[in-house]
N, C-alpha and C positions, 0 to 999 in steps of 0.2 A: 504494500500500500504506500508506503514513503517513496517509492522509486517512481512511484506513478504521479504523485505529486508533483515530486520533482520532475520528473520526464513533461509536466502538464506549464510548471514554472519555466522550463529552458522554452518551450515551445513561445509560452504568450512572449516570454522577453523576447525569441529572435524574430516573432512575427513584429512586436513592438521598434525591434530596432530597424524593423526594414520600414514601417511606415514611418518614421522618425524623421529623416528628409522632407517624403510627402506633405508631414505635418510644420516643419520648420516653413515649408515654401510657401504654405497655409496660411499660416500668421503671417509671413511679413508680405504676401499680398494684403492680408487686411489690413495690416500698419498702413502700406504704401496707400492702397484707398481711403483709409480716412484721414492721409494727410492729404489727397490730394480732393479731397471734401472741403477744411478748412480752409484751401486756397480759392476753390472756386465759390459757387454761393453756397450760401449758407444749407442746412436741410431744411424740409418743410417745416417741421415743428420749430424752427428757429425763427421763421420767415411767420408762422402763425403768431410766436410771443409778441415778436417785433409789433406787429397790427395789432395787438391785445393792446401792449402797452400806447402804442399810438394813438389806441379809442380811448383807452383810463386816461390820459394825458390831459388830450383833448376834452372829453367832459368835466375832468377838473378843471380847466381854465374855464370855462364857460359858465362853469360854476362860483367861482372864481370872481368872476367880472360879474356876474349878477351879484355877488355881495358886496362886491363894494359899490354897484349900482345902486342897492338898497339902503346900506352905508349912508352914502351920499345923499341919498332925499331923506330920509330919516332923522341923521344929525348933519346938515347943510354945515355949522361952521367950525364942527370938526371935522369935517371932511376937505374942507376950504383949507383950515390951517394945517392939516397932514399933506395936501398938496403945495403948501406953501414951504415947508419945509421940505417935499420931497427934490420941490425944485433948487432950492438953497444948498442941497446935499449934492447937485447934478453940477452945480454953477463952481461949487469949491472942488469939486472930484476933480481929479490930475489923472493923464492919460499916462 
């Protein structure tokens, strides 16, 4: 029984060592494709976040500008004097 184990271990390792190339050339095709993914565009689900974030962006500024549109008619002369000073802060700012 132990000779047959063994005879069953020599077998899987030399069948292992002959696909062991196979499997090396394997992997670094995949490396070689997924570098040459980050060079070119990006994947879908990369290209999907992108537009996600794009729409969350964009509904936050919209949002955004309606509260300081409300801001604005609500308390008119603090709103006055926040753009008074926003403009004082724009006037002394160095480029």
């Amino acid at each position: 029984m132990p000779d047959e184990d063994r005879e069953g271990r020599d077998e899987r390792a030399a069948r292992s060592a002959a696909d062991a190339p196979a499997e090396a050339e394997t992997r670094e095709a995949a490396r070689a494709g997924s570098r040459d993914e980050t060079r070119s565009e990006p994947p879908a689900d990369a290209q999907e976040n992108e537009a996600e974030r794009r729409r969350r962006r964009a509904q936050f500024l919209r949002e955004l500008n309606e509260a300081k549109a409300l801001r604005e008619r609500v308390k008119p002369r603090q709103a006055r004097a926040a753009r008074m000073r926003q403009q004082m802060r724009m006037r002394t700012f160095r480029w």
